[in-house]
N, C-alpha and C positions, 0 to 999 in steps of 0.2 A: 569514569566512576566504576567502582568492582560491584558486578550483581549483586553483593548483599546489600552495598549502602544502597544502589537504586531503588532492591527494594522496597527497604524503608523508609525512603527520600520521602515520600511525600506523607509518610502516617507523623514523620518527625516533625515536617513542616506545619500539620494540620493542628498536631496534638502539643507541640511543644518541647526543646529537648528534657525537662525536668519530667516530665509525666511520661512521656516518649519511652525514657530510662526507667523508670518505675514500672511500667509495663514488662519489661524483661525480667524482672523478679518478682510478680504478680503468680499467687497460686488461685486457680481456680476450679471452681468443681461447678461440671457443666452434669446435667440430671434429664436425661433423655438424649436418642439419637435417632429422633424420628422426621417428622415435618420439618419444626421451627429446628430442632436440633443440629439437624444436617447443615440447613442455612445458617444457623447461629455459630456450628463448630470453624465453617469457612472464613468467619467474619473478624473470629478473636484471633485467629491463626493467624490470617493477614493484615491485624491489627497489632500484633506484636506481643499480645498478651504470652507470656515467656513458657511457664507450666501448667501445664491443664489434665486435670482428670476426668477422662469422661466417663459416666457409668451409665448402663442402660439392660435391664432385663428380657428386650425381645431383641424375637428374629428377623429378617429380612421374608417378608410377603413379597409374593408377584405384585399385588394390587399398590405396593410402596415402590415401585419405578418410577410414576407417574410425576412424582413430584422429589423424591427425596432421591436427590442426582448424585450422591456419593456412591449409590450403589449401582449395580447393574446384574443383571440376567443370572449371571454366575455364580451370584453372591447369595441367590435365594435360599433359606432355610439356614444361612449363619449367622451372628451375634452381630446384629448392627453396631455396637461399640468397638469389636476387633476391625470391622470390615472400613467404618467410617476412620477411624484414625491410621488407617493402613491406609486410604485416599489425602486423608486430608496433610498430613504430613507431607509432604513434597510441596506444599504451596508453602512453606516457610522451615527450612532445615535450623531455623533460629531455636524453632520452641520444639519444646516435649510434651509429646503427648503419651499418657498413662489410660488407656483401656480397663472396663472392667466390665463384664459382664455377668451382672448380680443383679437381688433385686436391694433396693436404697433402704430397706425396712429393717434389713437383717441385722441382728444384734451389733457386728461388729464396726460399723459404721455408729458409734456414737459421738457424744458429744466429745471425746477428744480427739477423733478423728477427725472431725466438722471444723474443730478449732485450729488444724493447721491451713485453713482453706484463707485467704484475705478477702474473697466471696464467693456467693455461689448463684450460677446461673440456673431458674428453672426450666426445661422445655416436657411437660410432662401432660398427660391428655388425661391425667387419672384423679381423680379427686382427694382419695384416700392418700395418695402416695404425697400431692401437693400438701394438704395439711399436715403430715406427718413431716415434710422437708421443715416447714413453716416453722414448727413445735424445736427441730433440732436447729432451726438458726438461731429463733430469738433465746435458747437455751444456751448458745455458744458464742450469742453475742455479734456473730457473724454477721455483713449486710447481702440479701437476698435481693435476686430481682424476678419479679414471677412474671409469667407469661400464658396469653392461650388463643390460639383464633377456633373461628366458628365461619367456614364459609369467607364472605366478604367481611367478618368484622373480625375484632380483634383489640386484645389491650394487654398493656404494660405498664407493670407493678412495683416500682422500688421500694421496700421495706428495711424497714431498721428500727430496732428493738427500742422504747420508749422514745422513736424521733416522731414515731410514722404507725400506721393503722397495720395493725397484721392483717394474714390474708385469713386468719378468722373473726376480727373482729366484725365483718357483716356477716351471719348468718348466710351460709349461700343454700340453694335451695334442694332439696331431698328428690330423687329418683321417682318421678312417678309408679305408684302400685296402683294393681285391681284385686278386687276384692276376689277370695278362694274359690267362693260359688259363679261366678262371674266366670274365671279359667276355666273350670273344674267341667260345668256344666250346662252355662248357660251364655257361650259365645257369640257375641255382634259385632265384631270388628277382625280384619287380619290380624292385629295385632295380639288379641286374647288368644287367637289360636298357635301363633307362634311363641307367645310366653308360655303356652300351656307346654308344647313341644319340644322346647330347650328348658324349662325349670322340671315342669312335673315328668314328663314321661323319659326323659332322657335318666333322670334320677333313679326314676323305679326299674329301669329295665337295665343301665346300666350304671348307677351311681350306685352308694352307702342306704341311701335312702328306700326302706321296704315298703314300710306301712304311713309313711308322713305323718303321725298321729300328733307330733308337735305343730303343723300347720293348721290341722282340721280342729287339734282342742282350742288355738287362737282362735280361730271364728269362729265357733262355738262360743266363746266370753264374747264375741263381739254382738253377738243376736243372729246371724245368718242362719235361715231354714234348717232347723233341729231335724225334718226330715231326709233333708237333701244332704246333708253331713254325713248321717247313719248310711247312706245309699254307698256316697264317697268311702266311706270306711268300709265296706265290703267290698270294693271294687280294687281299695288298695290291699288287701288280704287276698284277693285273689290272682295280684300280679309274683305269687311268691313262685306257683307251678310255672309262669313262664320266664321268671329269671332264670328257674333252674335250666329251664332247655335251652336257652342262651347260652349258656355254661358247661353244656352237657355235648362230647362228642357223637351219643349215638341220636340225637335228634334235630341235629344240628339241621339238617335239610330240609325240616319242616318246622324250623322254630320263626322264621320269619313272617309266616302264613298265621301261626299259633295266637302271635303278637299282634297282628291285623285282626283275627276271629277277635279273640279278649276286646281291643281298641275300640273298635270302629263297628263293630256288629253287637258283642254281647254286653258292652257296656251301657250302647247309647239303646238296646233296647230295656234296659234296665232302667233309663231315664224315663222313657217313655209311660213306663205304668203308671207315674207321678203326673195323673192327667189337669191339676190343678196349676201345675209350673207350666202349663202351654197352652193355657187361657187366653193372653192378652201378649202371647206369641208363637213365630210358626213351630211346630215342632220339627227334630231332626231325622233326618233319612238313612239308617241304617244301610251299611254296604255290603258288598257282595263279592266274596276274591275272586269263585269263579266267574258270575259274568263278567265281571268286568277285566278279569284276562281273558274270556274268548270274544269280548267288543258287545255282550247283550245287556250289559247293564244299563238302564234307565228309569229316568224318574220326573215326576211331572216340573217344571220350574227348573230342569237342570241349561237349556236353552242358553239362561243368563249368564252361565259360570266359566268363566275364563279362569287364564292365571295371565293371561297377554294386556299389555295393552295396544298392541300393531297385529291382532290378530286378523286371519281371513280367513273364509271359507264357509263352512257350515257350521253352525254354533250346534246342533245335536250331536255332529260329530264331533267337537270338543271334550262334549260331557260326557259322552260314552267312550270314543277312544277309537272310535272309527274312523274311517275316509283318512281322505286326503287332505285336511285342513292343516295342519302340522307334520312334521316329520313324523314316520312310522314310530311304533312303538320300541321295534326292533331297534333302531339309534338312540333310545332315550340312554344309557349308558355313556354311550359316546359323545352323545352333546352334550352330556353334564360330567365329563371329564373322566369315566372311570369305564371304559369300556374295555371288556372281560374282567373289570375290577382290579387292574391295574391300579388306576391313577392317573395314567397318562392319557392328556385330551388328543382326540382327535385331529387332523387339520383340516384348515377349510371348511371349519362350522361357522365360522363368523363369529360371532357375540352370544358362546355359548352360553352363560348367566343370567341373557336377556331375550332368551329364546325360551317362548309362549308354552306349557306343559299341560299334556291332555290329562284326563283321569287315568289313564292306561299310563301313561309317560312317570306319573308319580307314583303308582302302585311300584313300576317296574323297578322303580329308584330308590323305594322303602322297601323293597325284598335286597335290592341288591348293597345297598347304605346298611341295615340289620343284617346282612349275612359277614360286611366285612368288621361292623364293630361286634359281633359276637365271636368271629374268629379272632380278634385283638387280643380280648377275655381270656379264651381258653390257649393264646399262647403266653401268659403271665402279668397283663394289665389288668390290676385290681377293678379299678374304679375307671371310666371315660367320662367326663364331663364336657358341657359345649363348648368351644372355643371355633372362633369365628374362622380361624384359619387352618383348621382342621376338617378337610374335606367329606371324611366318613362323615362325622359330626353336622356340618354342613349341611351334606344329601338328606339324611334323616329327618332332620327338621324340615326342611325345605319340602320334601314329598309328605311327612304324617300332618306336618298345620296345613299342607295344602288339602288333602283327603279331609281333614275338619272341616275343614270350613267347606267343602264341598256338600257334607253329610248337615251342616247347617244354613248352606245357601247363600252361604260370602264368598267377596269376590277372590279366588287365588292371587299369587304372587311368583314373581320367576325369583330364580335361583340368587339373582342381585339382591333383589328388593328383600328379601330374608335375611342375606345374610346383612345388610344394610341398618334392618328395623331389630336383629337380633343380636346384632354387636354391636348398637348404640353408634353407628358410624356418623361421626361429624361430616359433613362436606369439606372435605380441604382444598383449598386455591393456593398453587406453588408461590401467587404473586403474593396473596396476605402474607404469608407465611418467610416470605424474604424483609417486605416492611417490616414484619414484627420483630426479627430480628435484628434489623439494623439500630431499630426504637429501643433494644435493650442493650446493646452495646454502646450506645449513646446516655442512660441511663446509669449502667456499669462505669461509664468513666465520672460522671458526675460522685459517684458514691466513692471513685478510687481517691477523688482530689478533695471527696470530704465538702463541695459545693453544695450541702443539702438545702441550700434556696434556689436551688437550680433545676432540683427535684421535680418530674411532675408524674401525674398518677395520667396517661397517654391511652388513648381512645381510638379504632381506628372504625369509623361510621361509615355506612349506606350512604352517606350526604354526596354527591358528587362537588357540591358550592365547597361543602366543607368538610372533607375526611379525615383531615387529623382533628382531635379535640384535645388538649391537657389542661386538664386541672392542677392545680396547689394538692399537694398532700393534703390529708386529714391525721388529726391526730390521735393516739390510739385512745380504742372504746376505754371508759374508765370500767366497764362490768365485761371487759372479755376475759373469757376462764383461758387465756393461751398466754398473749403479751403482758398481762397486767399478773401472773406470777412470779412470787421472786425465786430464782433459779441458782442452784447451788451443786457441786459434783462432789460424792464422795466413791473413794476410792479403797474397795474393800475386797472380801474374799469370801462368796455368800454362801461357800457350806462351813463359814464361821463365823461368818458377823449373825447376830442375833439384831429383831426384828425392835425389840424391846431399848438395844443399847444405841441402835443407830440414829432412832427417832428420839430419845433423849437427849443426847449427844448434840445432835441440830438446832433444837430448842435453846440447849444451856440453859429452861427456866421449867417448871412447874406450868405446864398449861393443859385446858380439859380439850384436845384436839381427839380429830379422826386420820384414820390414815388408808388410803386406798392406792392399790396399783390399776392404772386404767379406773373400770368400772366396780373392781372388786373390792369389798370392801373387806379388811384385814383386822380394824380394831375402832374400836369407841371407846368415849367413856366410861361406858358400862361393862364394857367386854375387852378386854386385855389376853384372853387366852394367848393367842398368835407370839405375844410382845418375845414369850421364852424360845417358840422357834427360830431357825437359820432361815434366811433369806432363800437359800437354793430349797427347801424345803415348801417353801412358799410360793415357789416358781417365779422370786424378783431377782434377776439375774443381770448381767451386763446388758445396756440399753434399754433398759428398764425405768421410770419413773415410780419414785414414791412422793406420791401428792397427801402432803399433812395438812389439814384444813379446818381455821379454828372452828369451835364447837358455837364459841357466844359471837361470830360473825363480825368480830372488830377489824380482823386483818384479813390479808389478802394471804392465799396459798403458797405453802412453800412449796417448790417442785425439786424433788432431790434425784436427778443423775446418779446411776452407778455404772462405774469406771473399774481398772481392771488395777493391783495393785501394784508398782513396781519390781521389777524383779528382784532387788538388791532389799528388801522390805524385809527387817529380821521376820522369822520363825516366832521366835516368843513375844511379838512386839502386839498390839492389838491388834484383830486382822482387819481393822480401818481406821481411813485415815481422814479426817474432817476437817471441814472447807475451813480457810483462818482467812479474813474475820469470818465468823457465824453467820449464817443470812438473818437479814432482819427483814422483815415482810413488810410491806408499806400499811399504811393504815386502807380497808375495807370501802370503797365509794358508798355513798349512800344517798339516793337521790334526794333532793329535798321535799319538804312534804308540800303536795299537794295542797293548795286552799282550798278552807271551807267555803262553800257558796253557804250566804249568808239567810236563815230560813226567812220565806216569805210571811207578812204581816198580814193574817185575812182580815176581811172587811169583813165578814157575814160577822152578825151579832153571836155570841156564845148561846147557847142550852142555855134554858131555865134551870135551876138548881131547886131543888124543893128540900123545903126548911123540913127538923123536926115536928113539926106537926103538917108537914102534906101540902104546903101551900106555896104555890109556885110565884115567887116571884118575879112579875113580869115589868120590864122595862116599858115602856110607852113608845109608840113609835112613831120616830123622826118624821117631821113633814120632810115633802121634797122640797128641796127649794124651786120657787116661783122665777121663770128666767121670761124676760120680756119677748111677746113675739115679733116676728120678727116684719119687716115694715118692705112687701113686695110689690114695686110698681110696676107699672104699664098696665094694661086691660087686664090683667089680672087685683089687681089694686081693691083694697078692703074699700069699700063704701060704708060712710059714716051714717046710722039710722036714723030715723027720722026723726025719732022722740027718744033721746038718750035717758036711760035712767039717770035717777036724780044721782045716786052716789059716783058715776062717771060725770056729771054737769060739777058738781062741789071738787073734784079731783082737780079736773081740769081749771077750774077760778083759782083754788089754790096755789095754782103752777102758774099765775097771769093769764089766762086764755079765758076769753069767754066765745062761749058756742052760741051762734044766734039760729035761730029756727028758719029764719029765709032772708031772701036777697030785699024784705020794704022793711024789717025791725030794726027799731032805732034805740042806740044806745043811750045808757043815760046819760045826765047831764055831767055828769063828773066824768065819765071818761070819754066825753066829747071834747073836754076840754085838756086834757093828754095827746100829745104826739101816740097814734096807737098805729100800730103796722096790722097791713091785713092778709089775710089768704083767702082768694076764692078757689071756691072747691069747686061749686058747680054753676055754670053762669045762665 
């Protein structure tokens, strides 16, 4: 047998020749080349799947060898979609693989690009990106299968447009926030300190962001401290002098010290005068460059303050920056990978990211992280923002939220653990991350053979009894604003189609609709201005949706696609071209109503009503009814009196009973002469 059949002896035997064959003219668009990506590109390769494009916007990290084995050492800092399909190809010279290295958002990936795909695989770790795939399949009709692990769990999603639940019909859940004043100025967790660290101070010191006065006026409408705001708003006016020396070649030597003064001394004693905010907490301890670069800085309760959890030695010497309990301060460069500000780590530090960092160890590391992202600046980078594998980036954070929290008496964090809590880093298991793949390529054949009862929405649990779960699909939500639109492409030329004729046009009827791209809204009922502008005027361009959405809530939204117009498309001909047949929107769900609970009937008597002349007429009131008591024996037992009144003697004759006074009275003669039955009561 010739190597190619062997190879795929057994996917033919497994899968079938009729599917087997179909697989080799199968196009598929694979959407990440990370964890499950890597694993998942191996799978279809050697499954025969014929054409595949894989697209993906990052790069290869040190920290992705671990698990994602397409790459290696070498490969660091290139396009994981060139690097993976330059590996993955040699396992099968059958199929083609198409690279791209983009991000999946960008305009030209629309829906008639999506529609040459026969499906698409997702491996994507991004929320925003997932939804957005989600939006451009059921838009192109395309069948999707989504994916994600977390650690040991994990699941897989087969979707398909009116068969099956998009991946928005359940609400998934929003990014945890803390509140401004919480960040800003009143820290009790690592984690506020490291939010504060990569959003706010990286922004002002080296982002767009001057004065944040759109963050402080939101909490402001929300009610947070009208004093503490005012404070914040001078603090951010005053970071304008140290952007500048950041920026500035002749103060450049002293702009990192400037940045510490401003931080960590004249800010938090500006908090300090607000003696009401530290009442019913501790206040915070302003710091000190110089002692604490010559080892004299101390402060009472610093004892506690680690950044380690395996530390040893002296805990005073921790807080200060003295002794010998940690590496000197002089290698604090070197063990956090930038010694002389290279970049390049040292050898034979061990586990420099989870090596324990003094107070000294993090000053050392925010003078030397501030001197290389201010030199970035003044060599032609606009803006720096966080990103988790960008080292300068990285340091900074990791040394100014440690010194925070230090000046607030929380516990630090090593250079892992930061970057960890500050890049949202999942836990990944190479092993999940292989199941999960094989679970969707198992899933992907189901949708290729069109088996959608074979369908199942795949679980992978903590359970060791029982780690896979599948459920039955569900079917989609009847009120999700994604799948339950009806979707239509026109194809135009948007510095000439007018905004007015295209929305007509779609209709084919008179109706009182709105019309919005995304969240903006373009036109109402009442407001038509927009309708004469050009689309490119409007900024609705290729990849773009225009969502018309009726006004009196009968129908469901049209979603209108814009595509790009053929090139052979006369000059003088309209410059769009619209969908034949028209969309017709489905009719609007509308749950059903609700039953009334049925009001309660009171017993209490009504209010008196008083007539015209003042006199209340009052009902009479109800006796209780009389209920017999009740007849309790043994020694507790009612004893019959001696001399029963007469109207109990007559009760009782009436009822046949006669009561005699004692054990010598004799009845009389008439009913001595009756069969009479007797009770003794007492003998």
């Amino acid at each position: 047998m010739s190597t190619a059949k062997a190879r795929s002896a057994h996917a033919k035997a497994i899968l079938g020749p009729e599917l087997h064959a179909q697989l080799a003219t199968t196009t598929v668009l694979l959407v990440g080349a990370g964890g499950i990506g890597c694993e998942l590109l191996k799978n279809i390769v050697l499954t025969g799947f014929g054409k595949i494009t894989l697209l993906d916007l990052d790069t290869i990290d040190l920290s992705n060898l671990n698990r994602q084995f397409l790459f290696k050492k070498k490969d660091v800092k290139q396009s994981k979609a060139m690097v993976a399909a330059q590996t993955a190809a040699p396992f099968n010279p059958n199929v083609r693989i198409t690279p791209i290295h983009d991000n999946i958002k960008e305009p030209q990936y629309d829906i008639q690009w999506f529609q040459q795909f026969d499906i698409v695989l997702n491996a994507l770790d991004n929320l925003d990106a997932r939804r957005h795939v989600n939006k451009m399949c059921m838009a192109a009709q395309v069948p999707l299968v989504e994916s994600g692990t977390a650690g040991y769990l994990g699941q897989v999603q087969p979707l398909l447009k009116d068969s099956t639940e998009c991946f928005d019909c359940i609400p998934k859940p929003t990014p945890k926030t803390f509140p401004v004043c919480t960040i800003r100025s009143t820290p009790s967790q690592p984690i506020h300190c490291i939010v504060w660290s990569k959003s706010y101070l990286m922004g002002q010191l080296f982002g767009e962001d001057e004065d944040a006065t759109g963050e402080l006026d939101d909490a402001e409408k929300q009610g947070e401290n009208a004093q503490e705001i005012a404070t914040l708003r001078k603090e951010a006016q005053a970071f304008k002098a140290v952007r500048s020396a950041l920026r500035s070649t002749t103060d450049s030597a002293q702009a990192a010290k400037l940045v510490f003064q401003k931080v960590f001394n004249a800010d938090i004693k500006n908090l300090l005068v607000m003696a009401d905010m530290w009442r019913s907490r501790s206040p915070p301890t302003p710091l000190d460059f110089d002692a604490i670069e010559d080892g004299s800085f101390e402060v009472h309760g610093a004892e506690s303050w680690s950044t380690s959890t395996h530390g040893n030695g002296n805990a005073n010497a921790v807080a200060s920056g003295s002794g010998n309990a940690h590496a000197s301060s002089s290698t604090a460069k070197a063990v956090n990978g930038h010694a002389n500000g290279n970049g390049n780590a040292s050898h034979g530090q061990g586990l420099k990211d989870q090596r324990a960092l003094t107070l000294k160890d993090n000053l050392d590391l925010f003078v030397s992280s501030t001197n290389r992202l201010a030199a970035r600046l003044r060599n032609g980078e606009e803006t720096i923002s966080f990103d988790k594998d960008d080292d300068d980036a990285l340091d900074f954070v990791t040394a100014s939220s440690n010194m925070r929290s230090f000046a607030y008496g929380i516990d630090g964090k090593t250079r892992w653990e930061v970057k960890e809590m500050a890049g949202n880093i999942i836990p990944a298991i190479a092993t999940t991350n292989a199941i999960i793949s094989g679970l969707i390529v198992l899933q992907a054949l189901h949708l290729l053979r069109k088996s959608h009862a074979q369908l199942r929405n795949v679980h992978l649990q903590f359970k060791p009894a029982v780690p896979l779960s599948a459920i039955r699909l569900s079917a989609p939500n009847p009120e999700c604003g994604v799948c339950r639109d009806t979707y239509a492409l026109v194809l135009c030329d948007p510095a000439r189609a007018r905004l007015g004729e295209v929305v007509r046009g779609v209709l084919g009827e008179e109706r009182e609709v709105s019309v919005y791209e995304d969240k903006r809204v373009l036109s109402d009922p009442d407001w038509e201005d927009n309708f004469g502008s050009t689309l490119e005027s409007l900024n609705v361009t290729r990849g773009k949706f225009l969502s018309i959405v009726d006004e009196e809530g009968e129908w469901n939204t049209i979603s209108i696609a814009l595509g790009v117009l053929p090139p052979n498309h006369p000059i003088d001909a309209d410059p769009f071209i619209l969908p034949n047949p028209l969309p017709r929107p489905t009719p609007k769900f509308k749950p059903p109503p609700v039953p009334e609970t049925p009001p309660r009937t009171s017993v209490k008597r009504p209010l008196p009503v008083e007539d015209a002349d003042g006199v209340l007429d009052l009902d009479p009131t109800p006796k209780k009814p009389r209920t017999a008591p009740a007849v309790v024996a043994g020694k507790n037992k009612r004893k019959m009196e001696e001399n029963p009144s007469p109207s109990k003697k007559r009760r009782l004759e009436e009822e046949g009973m006669v009561l005699l006074d004692g054990p010598n009275e004799v009845l009389d003669e008439g009913l001595q002469e009756e069969a009479v039955d007797y009770i003794l009561i007492d003998d």
